[in-house]
C-alpha positions as CSV (number, residue, x, y, z in Angstrom):
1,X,49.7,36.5,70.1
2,X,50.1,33.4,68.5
3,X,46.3,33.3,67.2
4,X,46.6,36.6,65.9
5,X,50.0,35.9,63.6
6,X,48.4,32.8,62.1
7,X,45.0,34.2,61.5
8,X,46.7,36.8,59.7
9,X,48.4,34.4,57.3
10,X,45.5,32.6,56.9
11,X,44.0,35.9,55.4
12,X,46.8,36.6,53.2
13,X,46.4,32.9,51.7
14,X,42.8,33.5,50.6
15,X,43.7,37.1,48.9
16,X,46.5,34.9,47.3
17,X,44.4,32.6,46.0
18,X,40.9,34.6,44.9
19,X,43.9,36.8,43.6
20,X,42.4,39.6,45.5
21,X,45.1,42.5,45.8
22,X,42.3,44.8,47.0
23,X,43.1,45.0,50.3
24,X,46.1,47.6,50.6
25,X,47.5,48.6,54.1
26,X,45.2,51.0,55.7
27,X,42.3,49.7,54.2
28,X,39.2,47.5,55.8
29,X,39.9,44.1,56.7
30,X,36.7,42.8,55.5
31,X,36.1,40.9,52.4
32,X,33.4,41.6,49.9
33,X,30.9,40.2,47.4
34,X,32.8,41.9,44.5
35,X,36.2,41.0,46.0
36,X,35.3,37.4,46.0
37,X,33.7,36.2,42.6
38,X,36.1,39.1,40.2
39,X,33.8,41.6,39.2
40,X,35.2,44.1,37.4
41,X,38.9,42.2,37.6
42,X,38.1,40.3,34.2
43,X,40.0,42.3,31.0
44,X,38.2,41.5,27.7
45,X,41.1,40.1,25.5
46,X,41.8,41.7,22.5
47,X,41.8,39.6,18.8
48,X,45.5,40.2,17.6
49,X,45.4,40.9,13.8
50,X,42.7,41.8,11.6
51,X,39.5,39.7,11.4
52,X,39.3,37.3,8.4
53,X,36.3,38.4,6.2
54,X,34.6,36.0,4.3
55,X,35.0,36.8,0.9
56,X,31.7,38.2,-1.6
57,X,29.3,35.0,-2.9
58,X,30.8,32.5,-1.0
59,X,28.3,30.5,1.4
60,X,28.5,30.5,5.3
61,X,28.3,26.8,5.3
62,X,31.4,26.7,2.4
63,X,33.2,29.2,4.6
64,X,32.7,27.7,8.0
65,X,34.5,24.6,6.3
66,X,37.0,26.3,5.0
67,X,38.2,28.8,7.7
68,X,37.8,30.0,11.3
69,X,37.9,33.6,12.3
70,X,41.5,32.6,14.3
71,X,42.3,31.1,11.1
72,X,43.0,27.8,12.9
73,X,43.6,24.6,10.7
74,X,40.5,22.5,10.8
75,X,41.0,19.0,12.4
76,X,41.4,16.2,10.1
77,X,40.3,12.6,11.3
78,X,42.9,9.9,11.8
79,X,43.3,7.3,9.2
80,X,45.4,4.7,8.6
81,X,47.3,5.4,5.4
82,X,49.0,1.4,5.5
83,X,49.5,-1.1,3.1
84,X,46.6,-1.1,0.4
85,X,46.3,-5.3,1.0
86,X,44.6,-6.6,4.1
87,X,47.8,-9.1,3.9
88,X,51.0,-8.5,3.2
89,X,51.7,-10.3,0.0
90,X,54.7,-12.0,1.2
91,X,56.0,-11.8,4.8
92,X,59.7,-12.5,4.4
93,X,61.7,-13.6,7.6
94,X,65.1,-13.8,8.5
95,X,64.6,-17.8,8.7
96,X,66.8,-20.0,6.1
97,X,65.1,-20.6,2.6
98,X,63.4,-23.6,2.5
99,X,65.4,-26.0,-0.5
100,X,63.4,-27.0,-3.7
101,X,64.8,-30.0,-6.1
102,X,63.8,-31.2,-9.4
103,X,63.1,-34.7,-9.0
104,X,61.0,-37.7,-10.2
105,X,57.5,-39.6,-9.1
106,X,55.2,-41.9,-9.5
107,X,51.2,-41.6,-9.9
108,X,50.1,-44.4,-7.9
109,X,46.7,-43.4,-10.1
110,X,48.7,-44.6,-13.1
111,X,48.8,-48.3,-13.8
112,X,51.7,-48.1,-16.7
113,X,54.9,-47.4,-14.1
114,X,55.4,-43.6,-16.1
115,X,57.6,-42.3,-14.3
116,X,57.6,-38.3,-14.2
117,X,59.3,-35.2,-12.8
118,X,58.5,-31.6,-11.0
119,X,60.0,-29.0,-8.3
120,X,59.8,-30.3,-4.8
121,X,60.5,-30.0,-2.0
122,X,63.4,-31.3,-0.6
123,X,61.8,-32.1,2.7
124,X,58.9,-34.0,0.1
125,X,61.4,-36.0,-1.0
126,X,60.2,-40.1,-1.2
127,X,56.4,-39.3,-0.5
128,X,53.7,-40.5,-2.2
129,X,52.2,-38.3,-5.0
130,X,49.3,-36.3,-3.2
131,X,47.4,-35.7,-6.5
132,X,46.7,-39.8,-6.7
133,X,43.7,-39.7,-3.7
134,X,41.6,-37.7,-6.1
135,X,41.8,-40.7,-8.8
136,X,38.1,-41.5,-8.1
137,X,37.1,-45.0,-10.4
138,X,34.0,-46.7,-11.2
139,X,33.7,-50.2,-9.2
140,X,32.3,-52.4,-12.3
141,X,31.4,-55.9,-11.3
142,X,33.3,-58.8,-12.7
143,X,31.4,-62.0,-12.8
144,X,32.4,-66.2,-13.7
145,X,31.6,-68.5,-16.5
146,X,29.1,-69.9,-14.3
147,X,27.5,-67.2,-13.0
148,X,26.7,-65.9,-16.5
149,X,25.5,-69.3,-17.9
150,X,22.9,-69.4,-15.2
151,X,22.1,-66.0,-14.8
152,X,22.9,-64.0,-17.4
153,X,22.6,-66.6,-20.5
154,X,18.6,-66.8,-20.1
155,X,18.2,-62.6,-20.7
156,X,19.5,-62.4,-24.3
157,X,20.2,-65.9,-25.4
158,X,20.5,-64.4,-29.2
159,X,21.7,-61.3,-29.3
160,X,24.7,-61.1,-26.7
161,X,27.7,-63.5,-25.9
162,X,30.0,-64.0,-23.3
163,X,32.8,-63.0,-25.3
164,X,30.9,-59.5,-26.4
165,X,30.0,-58.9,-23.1
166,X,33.3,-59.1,-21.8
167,X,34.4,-56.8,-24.2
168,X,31.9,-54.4,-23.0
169,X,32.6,-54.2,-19.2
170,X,36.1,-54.0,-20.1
171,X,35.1,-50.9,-21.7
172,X,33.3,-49.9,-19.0
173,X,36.6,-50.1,-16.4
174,X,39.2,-48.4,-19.2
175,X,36.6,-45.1,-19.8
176,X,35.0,-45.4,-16.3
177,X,30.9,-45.6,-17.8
178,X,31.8,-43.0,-19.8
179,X,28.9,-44.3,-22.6
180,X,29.7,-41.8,-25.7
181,X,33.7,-42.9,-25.3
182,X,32.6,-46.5,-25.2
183,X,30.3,-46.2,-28.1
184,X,32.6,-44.5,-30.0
185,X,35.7,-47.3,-29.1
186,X,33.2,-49.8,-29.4
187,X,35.1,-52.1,-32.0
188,X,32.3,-52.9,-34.6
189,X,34.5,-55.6,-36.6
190,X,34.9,-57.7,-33.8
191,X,31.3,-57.5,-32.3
192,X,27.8,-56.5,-33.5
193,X,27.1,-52.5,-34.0
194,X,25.4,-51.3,-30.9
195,X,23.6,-48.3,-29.9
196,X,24.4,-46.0,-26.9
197,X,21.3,-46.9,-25.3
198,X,21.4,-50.6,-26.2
199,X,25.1,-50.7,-24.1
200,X,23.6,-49.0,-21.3
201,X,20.8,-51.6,-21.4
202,X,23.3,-54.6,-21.7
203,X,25.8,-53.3,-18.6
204,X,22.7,-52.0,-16.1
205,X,20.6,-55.4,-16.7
206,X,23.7,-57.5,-15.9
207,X,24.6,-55.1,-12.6
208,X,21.2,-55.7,-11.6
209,X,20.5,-59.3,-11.6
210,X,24.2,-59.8,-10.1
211,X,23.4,-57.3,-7.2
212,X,20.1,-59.8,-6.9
213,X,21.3,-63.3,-6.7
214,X,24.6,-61.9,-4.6
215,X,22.4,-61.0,-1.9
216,X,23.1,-57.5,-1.4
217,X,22.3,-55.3,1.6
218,X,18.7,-53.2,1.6
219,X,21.1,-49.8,0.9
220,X,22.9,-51.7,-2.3
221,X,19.7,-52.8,-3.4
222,X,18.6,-49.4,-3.4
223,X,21.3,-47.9,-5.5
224,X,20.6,-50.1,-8.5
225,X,19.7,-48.3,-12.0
226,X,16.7,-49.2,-13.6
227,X,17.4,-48.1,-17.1
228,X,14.6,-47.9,-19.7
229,X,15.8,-47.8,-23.5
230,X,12.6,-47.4,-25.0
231,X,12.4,-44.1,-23.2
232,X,15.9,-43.3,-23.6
233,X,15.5,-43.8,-27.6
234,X,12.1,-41.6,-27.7
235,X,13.3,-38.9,-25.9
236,X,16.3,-38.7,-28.5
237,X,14.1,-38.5,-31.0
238,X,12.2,-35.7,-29.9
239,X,15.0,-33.8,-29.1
240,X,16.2,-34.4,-32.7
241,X,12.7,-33.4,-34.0
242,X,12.9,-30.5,-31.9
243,X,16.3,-29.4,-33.2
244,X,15.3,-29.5,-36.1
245,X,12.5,-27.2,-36.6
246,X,12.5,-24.3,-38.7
247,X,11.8,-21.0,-38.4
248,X,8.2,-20.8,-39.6
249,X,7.4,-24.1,-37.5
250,X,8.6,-21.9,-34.1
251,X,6.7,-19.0,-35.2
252,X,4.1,-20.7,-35.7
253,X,4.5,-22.5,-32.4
254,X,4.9,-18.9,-30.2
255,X,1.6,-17.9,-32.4
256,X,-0.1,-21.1,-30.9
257,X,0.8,-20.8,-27.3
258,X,0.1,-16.8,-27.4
259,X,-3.6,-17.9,-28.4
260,X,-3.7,-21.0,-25.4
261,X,-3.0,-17.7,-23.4
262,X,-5.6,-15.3,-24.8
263,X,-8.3,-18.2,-24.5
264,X,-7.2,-19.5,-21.1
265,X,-8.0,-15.7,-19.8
266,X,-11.0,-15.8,-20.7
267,X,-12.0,-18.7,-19.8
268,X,-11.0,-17.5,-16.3
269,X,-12.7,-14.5,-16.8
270,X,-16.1,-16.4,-18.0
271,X,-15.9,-18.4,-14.9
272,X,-15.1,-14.9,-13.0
273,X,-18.5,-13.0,-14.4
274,X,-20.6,-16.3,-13.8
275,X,-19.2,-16.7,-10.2
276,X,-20.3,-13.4,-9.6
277,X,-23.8,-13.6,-11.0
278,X,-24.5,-17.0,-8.9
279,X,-23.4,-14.5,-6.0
280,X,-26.1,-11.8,-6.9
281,X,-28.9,-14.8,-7.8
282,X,-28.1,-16.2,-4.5
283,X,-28.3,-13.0,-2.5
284,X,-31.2,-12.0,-4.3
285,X,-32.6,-15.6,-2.9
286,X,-31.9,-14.9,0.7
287,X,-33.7,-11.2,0.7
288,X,-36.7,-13.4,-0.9
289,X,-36.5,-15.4,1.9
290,X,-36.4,-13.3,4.7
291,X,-39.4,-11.3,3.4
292,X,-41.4,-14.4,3.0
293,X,-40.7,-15.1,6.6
294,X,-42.2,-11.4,8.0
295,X,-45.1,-12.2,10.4
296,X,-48.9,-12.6,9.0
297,X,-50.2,-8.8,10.1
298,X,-47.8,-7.1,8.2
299,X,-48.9,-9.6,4.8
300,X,-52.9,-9.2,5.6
301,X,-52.3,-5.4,5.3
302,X,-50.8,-6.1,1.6
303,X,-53.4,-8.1,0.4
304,X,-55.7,-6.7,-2.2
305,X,-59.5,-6.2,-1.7
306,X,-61.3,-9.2,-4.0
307,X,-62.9,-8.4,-6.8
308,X,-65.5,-11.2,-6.2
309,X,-69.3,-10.4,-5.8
310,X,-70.1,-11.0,-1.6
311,X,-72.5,-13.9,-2.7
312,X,-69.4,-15.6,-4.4
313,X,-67.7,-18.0,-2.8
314,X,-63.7,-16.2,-2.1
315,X,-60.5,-17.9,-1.9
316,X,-58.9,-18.8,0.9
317,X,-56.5,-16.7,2.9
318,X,-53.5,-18.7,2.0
319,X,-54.5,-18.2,-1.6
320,X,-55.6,-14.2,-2.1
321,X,-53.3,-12.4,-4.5
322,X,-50.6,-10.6,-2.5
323,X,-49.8,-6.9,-3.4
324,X,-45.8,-7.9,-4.4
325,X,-47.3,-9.4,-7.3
326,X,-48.7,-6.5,-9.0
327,X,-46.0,-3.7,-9.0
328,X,-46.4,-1.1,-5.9
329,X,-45.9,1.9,-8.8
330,X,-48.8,1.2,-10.6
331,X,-50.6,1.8,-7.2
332,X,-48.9,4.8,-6.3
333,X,-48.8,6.5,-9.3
334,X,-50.9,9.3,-10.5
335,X,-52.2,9.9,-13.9
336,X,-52.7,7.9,-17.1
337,X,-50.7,4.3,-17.1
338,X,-50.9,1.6,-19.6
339,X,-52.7,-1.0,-18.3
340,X,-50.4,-3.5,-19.9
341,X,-47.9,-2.8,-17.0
342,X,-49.9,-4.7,-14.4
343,X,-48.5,-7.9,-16.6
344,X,-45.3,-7.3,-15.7
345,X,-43.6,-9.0,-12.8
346,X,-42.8,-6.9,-10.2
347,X,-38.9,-6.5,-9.5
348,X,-39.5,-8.0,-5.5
349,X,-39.6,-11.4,-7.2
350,X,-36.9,-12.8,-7.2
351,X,-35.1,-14.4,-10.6
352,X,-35.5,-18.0,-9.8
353,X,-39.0,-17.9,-9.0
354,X,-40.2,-15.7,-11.9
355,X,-38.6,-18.3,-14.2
356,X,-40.7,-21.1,-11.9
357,X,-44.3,-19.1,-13.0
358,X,-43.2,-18.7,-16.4
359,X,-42.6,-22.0,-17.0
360,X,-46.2,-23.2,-15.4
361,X,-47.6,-20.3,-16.9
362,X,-46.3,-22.1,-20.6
363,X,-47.3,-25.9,-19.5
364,X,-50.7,-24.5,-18.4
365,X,-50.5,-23.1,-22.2
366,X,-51.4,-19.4,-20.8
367,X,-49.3,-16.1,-22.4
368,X,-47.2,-14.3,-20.6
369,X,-48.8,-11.2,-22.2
370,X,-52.6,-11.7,-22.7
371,X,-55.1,-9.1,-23.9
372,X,-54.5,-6.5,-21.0
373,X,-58.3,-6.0,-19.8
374,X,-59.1,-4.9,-16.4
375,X,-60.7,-8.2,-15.6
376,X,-58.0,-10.3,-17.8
377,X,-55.0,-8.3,-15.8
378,X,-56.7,-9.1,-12.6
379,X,-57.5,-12.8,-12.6
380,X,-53.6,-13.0,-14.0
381,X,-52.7,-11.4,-10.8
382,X,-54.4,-13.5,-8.8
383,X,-53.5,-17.0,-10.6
384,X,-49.8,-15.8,-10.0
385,X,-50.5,-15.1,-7.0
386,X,-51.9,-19.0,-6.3
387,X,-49.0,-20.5,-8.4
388,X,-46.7,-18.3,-6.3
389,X,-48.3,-19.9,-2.9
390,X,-47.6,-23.2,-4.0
């Protein structure tokens, strides 16, 4: 009894959950296919409203953007509408304000005590100015009475002084090798008038020879100027000149280096056209070659029958005029043909060695183009021939 009440409620669970109300009381027990998966159960759900039509001349891409037959709101992609700076431009805090106070300083740069003032911090207040570690000076060398007599005396015995010289490094430390400023304070009452490039001569010579006899290390030695007024003083010069060109000197200048360009292309372009005919020369030497090397059958059917009497003696076989001599056309042509054309060489020659006969041909003191008999054009043949076995 107790199998049968829960089996039962077991049943009623499954119609309960395949929502299954087919089953009524005095029905069959049994389940079916239809029953199970909810055929004909599923109600078609009807649009509320009136469709959306999309309106005359508008595109279906344009009105898929636009609209959705539910009229739904198309979804718009998250963005972050913040601040328009990466950084805020101040970040204020609740902490206490940090106290600013108008006070004085030194530049520890400055060598004349001037004493100055600014906003500071209060905190700041008794440091050393920060600014003065960016003061960068020139180290100029300083040197004794002795030292320069022995050294330095002997370069320009005439021309500079101690005193004069003196004058000049002191320069040098106040406007820190700054060589226009120096020329330009350079007192010319009190000393002779110099140049810019004869200072910079003067202060360079004496840095060197004291970085010499002091004995400096190989990596002071290498920093030492080696400074060349002569070529200081021409290279002014031509700057000047330059400047100072008019304007029919640079045209005519442009018009001179347009022409440098015009004749340097074709140079290039001569040597261009002659590399290229020393390629065809030397190919046409190679073919030449390799038909010179073909074995001795296929040259004995070439040769031409002697003209020679039998009782005469003949050449010899090394020496009998070949048929690449005389032009294969004039063999294998039919009809009339000027006899003259058996004078020609044929085109199997190559370049090189037609030049070789004509020159031999000249010191023997023969023509190139003799009477054109049938006896003349075939002893010319066959002397070619020999000058060509040679």
């Amino acid at each position: 009894g107790f199998v049968g009440v829960s089996v039962a409620i077991m049943g009623d669970d499954v119609r309960d959950i395949l929502e299954w109300d087919g089953l009524q009381s005095g029905t069959s027990s049994s389940v079916s296919k239809e029953a199970i998966i909810g055929a004909g159960t599923y109600k078609k759900k009807k649009s509320s409203g009136s469709a959306f039509k999309r309106p005359e001349g508008m595109a279906r891409e344009l009105y898929a953007l636009l609209s959705s037959e539910n009229k739904e709101i198309p979804s718009l992609a998250q963005t972050n509408s913040g601040g328009g700076y990466k950084q805020n431009k101040a970040q204020l805090g609740r902490s206490r304000v940090r106290e600013w106070k108008w006070m004085s300083f030194t530049n520890a740069a400055r060598h004349d005590d001037a004493v100055l003032y600014h906003w500071r911090r209060k905190a700041d207040e008794g440091k050393p100015y920060p600014f003065a570690k960016l003061n960068k000076s020139v180290e100029v060398p300083t040197f004794t009475a002795d030292e320069y007599k022995k050294y330095l005396q002997e370069e320009y015995p005439t021309t500079w002084s101690k005193e004069e010289t003196d004058y000049l490094f002191d320069l040098c430390r106040r406007f820190d090798l700054r060589f226009p400023v120096i020329h330009d304070q350079y007192n010319t009452s009190d000393a002779t008038p110099r140049t810019v490039e004869a200072l910079k001569e003067r202060y360079y010579s004496v840095c060197n020879k004291l970085a010499k006899v002091r004995g400096l290390s190989a990596d002071q030695v290498t920093q030492i100027c080696h400074f060349d007024a002569q070529h200081e003083t021409d290279r002014k010069a031509q700057l000047e000149k330059l400047f100072a060109r008019t304007q029919e000197q640079v045209a005519e200048e442009d018009y001179l280096n347009a022409e440098l360009k015009r004749i340097d292309q074709r140079k290039k372009e001569r040597e261009r056209k002659q590399q290229d005919l020393q390629k065809i020369i030397a190919a046409a030497d190679n073919t030449e070659r390799q038909m010179s090397r073909t074995p001795k059958k296929t040259a004995q059917k070439k040769k031409i029958v002697s003209t020679h009497p039998p009782h005469l003696p003949s050449l010899p076989e090394e020496l009998l005029p070949v048929a690449e001599v005389v032009p294969k056309t004039i063999e294998k042509s039919s009809g009339l043909f000027v006899r003259s054309s058996k004078l020609k060489m044929p085109p199997s020659v190559g370049q090189k060695k037609s030049k070789v006969i004509e020159a031999l041909l000249e010191e023997f003191g023969i023509g190139l183009n003799p009477m054109p008999t049938e006896q003349v054009c075939n002893e010319f043949a066959e002397l070619r021939c020999v000058i060509q076995s040679l």
